[in-house]
ROMAR-365138 format. One line per field, with one value per residue (C-alpha): x, y negated, z negated; residue in one letter. Coordinates in Angstrom, 1 decimal. Layout:
<rs>
xx	[X/...]
yy	[Y/...]
zz	[Z/...]
rest	[A/...]
</rs>
This chain:
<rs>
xx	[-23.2/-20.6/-20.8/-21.6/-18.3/-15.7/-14.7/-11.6/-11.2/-11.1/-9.3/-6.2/-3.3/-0.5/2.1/5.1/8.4/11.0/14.1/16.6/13.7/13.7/17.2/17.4/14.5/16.7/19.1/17.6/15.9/19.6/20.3/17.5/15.4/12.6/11.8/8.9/7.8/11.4/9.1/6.2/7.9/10.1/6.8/5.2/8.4/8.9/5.6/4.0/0.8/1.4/-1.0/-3.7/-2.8/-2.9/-6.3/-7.5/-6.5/-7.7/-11.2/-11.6/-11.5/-14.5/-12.8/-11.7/-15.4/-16.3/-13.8/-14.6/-17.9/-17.5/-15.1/-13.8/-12.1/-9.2/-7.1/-9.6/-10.4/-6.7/-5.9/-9.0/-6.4/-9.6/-11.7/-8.5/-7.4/-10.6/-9.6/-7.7/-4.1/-2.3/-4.9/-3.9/-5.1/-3.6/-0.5/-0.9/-1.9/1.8/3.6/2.3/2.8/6.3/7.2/5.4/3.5/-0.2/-2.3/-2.9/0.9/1.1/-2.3/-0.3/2.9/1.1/-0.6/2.1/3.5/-0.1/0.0/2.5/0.7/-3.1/-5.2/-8.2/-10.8/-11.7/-11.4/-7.9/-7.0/-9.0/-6.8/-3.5/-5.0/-5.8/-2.0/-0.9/-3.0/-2.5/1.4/2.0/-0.3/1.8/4.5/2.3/1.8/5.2/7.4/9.2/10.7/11.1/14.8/16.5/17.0/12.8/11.8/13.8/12.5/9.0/9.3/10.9/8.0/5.2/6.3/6.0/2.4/1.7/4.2/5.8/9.0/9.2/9.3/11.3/14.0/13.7/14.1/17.1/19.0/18.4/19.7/22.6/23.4/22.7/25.0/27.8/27.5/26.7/29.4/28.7/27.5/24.6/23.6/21.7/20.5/19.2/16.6/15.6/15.2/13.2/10.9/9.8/9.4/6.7/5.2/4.6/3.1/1.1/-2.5/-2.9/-3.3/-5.2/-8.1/-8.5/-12.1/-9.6/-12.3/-12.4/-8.6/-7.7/-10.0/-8.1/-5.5/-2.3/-1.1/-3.9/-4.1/-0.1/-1.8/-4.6/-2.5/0.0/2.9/5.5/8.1/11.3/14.1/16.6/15.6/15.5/19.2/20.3/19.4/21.2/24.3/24.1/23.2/26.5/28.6/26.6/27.1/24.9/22.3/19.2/20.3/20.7/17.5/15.6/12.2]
yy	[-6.6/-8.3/-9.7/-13.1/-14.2/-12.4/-9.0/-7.2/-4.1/-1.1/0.8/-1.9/0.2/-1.1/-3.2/-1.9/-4.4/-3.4/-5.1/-3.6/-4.2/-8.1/-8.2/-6.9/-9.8/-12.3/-11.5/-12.4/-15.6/-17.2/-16.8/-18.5/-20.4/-21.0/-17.4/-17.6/-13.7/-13.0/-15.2/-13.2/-9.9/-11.4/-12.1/-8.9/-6.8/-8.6/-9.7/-6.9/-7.9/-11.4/-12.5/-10.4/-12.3/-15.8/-15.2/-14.1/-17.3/-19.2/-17.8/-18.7/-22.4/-23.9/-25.6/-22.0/-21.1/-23.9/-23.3/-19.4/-20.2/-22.9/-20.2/-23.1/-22.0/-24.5/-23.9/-25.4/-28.3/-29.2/-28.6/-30.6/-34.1/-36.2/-36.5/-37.2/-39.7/-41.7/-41.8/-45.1/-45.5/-44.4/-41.7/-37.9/-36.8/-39.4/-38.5/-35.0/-35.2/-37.7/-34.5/-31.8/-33.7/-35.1/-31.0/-29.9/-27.4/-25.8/-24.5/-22.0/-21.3/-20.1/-17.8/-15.9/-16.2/-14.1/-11.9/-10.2/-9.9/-8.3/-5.5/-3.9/-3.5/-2.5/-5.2/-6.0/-8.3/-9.3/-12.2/-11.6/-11.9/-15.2/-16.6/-15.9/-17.5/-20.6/-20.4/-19.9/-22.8/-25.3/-25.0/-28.0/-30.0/-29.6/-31.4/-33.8/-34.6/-33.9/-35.7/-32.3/-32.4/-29.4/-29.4/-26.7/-28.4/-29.8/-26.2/-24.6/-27.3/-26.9/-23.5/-23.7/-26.3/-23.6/-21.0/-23.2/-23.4/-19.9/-17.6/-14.6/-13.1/-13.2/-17.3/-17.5/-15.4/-17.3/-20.8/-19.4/-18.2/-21.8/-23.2/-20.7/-21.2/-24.9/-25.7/-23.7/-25.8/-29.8/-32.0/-31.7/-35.3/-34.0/-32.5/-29.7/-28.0/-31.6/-31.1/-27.9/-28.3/-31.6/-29.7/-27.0/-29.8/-31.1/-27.9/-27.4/-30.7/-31.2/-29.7/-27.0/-28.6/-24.9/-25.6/-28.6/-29.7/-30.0/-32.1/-34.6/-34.2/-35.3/-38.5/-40.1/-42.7/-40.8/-42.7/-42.1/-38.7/-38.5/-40.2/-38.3/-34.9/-35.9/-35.4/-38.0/-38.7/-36.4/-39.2/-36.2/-34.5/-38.1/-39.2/-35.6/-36.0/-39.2/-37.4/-34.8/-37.0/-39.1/-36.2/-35.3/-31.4/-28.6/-30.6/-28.2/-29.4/-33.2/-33.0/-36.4/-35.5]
zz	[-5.7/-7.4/-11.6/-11.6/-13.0/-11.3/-9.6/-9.1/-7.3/-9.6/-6.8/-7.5/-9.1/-11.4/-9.2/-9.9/-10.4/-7.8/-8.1/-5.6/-2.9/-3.9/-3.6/-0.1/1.0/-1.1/0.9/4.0/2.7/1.7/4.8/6.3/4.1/6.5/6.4/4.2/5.0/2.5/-0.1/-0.2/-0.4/-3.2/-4.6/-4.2/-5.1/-9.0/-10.2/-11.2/-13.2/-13.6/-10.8/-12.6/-16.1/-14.8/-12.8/-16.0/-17.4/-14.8/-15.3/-19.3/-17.9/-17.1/-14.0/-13.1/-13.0/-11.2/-8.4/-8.2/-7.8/-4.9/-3.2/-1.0/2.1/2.1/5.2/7.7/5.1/4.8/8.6/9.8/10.0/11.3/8.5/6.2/8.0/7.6/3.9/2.7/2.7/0.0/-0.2/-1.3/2.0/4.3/2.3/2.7/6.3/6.6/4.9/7.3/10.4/9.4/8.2/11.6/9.1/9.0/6.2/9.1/9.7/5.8/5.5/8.8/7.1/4.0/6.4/8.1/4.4/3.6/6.4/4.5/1.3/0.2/0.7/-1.5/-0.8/-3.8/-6.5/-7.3/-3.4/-3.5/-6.6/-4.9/-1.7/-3.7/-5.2/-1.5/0.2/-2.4/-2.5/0.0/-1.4/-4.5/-2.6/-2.0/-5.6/-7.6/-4.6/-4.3/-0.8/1.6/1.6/-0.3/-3.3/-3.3/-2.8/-5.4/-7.9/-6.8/-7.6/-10.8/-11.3/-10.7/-12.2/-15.6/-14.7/-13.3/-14.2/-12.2/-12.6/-8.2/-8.5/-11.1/-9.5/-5.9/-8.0/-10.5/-7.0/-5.7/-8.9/-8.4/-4.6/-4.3/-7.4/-5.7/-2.9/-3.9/-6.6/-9.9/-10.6/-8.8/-11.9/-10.5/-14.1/-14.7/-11.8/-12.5/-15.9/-15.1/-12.8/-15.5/-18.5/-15.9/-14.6/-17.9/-18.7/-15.8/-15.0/-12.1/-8.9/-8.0/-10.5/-8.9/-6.7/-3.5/-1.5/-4.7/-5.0/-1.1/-1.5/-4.6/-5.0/-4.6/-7.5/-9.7/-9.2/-10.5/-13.4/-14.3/-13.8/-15.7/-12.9/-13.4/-10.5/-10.6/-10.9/-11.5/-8.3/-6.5/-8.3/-7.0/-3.4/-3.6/-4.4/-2.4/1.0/0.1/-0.1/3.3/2.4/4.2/5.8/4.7/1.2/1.8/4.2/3.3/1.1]
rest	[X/X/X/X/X/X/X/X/X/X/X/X/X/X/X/X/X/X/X/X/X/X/X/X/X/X/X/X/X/X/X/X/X/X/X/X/X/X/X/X/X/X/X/X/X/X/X/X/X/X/X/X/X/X/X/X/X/X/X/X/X/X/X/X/X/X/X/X/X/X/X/X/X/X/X/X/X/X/X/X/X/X/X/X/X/X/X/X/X/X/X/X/X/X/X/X/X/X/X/X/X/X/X/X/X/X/X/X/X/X/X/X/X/X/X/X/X/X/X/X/X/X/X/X/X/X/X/X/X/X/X/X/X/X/X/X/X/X/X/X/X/X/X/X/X/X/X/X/X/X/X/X/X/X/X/X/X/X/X/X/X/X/X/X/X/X/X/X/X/X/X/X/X/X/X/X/X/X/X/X/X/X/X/X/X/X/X/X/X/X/X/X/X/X/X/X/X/X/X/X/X/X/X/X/X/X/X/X/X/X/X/X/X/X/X/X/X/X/X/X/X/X/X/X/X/X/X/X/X/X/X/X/X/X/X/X/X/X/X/X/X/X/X/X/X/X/X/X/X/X/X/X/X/X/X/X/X]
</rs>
């Protein structure tokens, strides 16, 4: 039986940090961005322990507790559109549904994205695996909230944005080789530091989507929940894309948010 609070696997070992191996997937995911198995092996190849230190966090909160022990299965909440849609306009969830629909994306699509990803490594089913499954199924919500796009330049700034909250040397090195590539490629009165820099001042200021109720979350004022999260709107990322989209450079970089 498990402790009331929380279990992790004693059978887990130590994750080691492999660099060359993230390398070789970062490889593969500049070259195709929509490759979001290269994300998770990034992931898995540079964070070591750090997933184990932020659950940890997580669980000295008394919201952490709260959603551990609710253990809500989000995918079929956030890909069941119906009941969303019956919420008011300007609602998190009729915004959220809006986003998936527009993206042509699934809370499903992700979980198998991360399983194939999971085949290659031990699995555990335990409370850690639960954690990075909330960090996994609550990344396009985060979208939703912080008006990061899905274009290259939203992505990398989402990232650069959670790993301020969460940590993890595997995001930060996906968002600094964004920063990198994308400021090779755009003019400079893009100011492409700007964003980043932007998007970690408000990951850091902001409170964790992840220890969130989710159900409560999807049924707010999109507005007010911005508000009472303390997400403010990117302007740099927004005067950035205006930029780029003039220059009319790559068009996975100037894609509209």
């Amino acid at each position: 039986m498990r402790p009331s609070q929380h279990w992790i696997d004693p059978a887990r070992p130590k994750v080691p940090v492999r660099p060359v191996k993230a390398w070789h997937h970062m490889k593969k995911l500049l070259a195709d961005k929509e490759d979001t198995e290269q994300v998770f092996e990034i992931i898995q190849a540079l964070n070591g322990e750090s997933l184990r230190k932020d659950f940890k966090r997580f669980i000295r909160t008394t919201r952490g507790q709260q959603r551990l022990a609710e253990r809500a299965d989000l995918p079929p909440m956030l890909d069941d559109h119906g009941p969303l849609l019956t919420l008011p306009e300007g609602s998190v969830g009729r915004a959220y549904v809006d986003f998936m629909r527009r993206e042509k994306l699934s809370a499903a699509g992700l979980v198998a994205e991360s399983a194939k990803q999971r085949r290659a490594h031990d699995y555990f089913d335990d409370d850690l695996t639960w954690y990075a499954n909330r960090l996994r199924d609550t990344h396009d919500l985060n979208h939703v909230l912080t008006g990061y796009g899905r274009d290259a330049l939203g992505e990398g700034a989402l990232l650069a944005y959670t790993h301020a909250q969460n940590g993890g040397r595997g995001i930060w090195f996906i968002a600094f080789m964004a920063r990198r590539q994308i400021t090779r490629l755009v003019p400079g009165d893009a100011h492409i530091a700007r964003v980043f820099e932007e998007a970690r001042r408000n990951g850091h200021a902001a409170q964790r989507i992840h220890e969130e109720n989710i159900e409560h979350l999807l049924a707010e004022p999109l507005a007010a929940a911005r508000i009472r999260l303390n997400i403010p709107r990117p302007t740099a990322y927004r005067a950035a894309l205006s930029v780029v989209s003039a220059a009319q450079p790559d068009p996975q970089i100037a894609a509209a948010a």
